[in-house]
C-alpha positions in Angstrom: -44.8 -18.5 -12.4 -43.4 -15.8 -14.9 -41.9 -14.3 -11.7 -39.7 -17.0 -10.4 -38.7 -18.1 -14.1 -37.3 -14.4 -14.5 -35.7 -15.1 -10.8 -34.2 -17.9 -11.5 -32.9 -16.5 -15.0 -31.4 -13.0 -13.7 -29.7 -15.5 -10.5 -28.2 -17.8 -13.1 -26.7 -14.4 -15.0 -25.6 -12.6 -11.8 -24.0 -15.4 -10.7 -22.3 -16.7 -14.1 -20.3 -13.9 -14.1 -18.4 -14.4 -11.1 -16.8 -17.3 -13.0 -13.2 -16.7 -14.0 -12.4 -17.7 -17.9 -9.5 -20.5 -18.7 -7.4 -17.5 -19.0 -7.6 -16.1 -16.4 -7.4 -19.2 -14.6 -3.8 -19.5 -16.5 -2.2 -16.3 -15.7 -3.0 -17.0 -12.4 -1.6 -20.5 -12.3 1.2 -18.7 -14.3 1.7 -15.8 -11.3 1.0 -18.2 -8.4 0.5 -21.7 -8.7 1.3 -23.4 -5.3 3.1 -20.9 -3.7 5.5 -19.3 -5.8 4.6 -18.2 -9.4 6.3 -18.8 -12.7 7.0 -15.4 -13.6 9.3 -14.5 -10.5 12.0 -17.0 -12.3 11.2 -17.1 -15.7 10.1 -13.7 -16.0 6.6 -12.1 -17.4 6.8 -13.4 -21.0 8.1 -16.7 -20.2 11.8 -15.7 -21.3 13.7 -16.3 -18.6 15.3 -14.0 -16.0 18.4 -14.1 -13.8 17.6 -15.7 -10.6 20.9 -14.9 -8.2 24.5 -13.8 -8.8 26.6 -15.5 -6.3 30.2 -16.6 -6.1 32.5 -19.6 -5.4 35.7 -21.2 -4.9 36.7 -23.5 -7.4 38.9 -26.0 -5.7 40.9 -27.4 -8.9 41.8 -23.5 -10.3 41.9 -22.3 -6.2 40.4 -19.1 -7.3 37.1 -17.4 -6.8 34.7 -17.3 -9.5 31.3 -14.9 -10.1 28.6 -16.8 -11.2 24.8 -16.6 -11.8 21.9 -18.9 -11.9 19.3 -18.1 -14.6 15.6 -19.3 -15.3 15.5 -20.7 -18.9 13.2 -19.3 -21.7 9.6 -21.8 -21.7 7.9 -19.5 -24.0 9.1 -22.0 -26.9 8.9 -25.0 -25.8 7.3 -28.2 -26.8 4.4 -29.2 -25.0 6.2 -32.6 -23.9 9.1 -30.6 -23.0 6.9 -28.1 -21.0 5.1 -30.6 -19.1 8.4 -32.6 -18.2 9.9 -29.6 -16.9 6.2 -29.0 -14.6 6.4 -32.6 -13.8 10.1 -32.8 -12.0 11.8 -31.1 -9.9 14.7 -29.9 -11.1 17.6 -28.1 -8.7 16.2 -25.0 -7.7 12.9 -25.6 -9.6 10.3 -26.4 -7.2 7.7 -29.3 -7.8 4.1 -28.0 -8.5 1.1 -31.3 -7.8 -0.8 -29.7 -11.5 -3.1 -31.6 -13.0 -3.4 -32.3 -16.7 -5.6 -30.2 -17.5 -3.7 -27.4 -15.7 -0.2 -28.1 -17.3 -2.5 -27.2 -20.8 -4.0 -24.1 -19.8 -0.2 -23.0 -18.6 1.4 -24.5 -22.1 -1.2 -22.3 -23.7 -1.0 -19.1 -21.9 3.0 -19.5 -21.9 2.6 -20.2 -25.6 0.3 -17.2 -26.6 3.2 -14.8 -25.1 4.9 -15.4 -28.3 1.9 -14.7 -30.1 0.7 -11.3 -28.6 3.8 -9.9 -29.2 3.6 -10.0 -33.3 
């Protein structure tokens, strides 16, 4: 009986270490969350990154213009603000099905880059 209880117990350890911690789980959601991760946009401190230089024509001045689209900063952000900008799609931002609990761990991992850095 002492056998199998000592089994059972070194199992339970062997296997409770395979288990990733919340995060973990955020910087992954953070680096890959459906497809394409935060960080290519908005960098790998949440500050924001330049996404594309392109140019265009702009038909009321009839000359051609360089521009650039950038990722904002969402390392200091509200929590509301956070989850409304997770929640809808927003011109090039793609549209990522997390749940609540997920939006959290991401606010909180995206919050704490602000804190590891002091």
């Amino acid at each position: 009986m002492k056998i199998w209880l000592i089994f059972w117990l070194l199992c339970g350890a062997a296997f409770a270490s395979d288990f990733i911690t919340k995060n973990e789980y955020a910087k992954m959601l953070y680096q890959n969350p459906r497809g394409i991760g935060c960080d290519k946009c908005h960098g790998k401190g949440g500050e924001g990154s330049l996404i594309s230089k392109y140019r265009h024509f702009d038909k009321k001045t009839k000359q051609v213009i360089d521009d650039e689209l950038r990722a904002p900063r969402i390392n200091n952000l509200d929590f509301e603000t956070f989850k409304e900008g997770v929640l809808s799609a927003k011109s090039v931002m793609p549209s990522y099905f997390l749940t609540d609990e997920e939006i959290n761990l991401l606010y909180e991992y995206v919050i704490n880059f602000n804190k590891d850095k002091k």
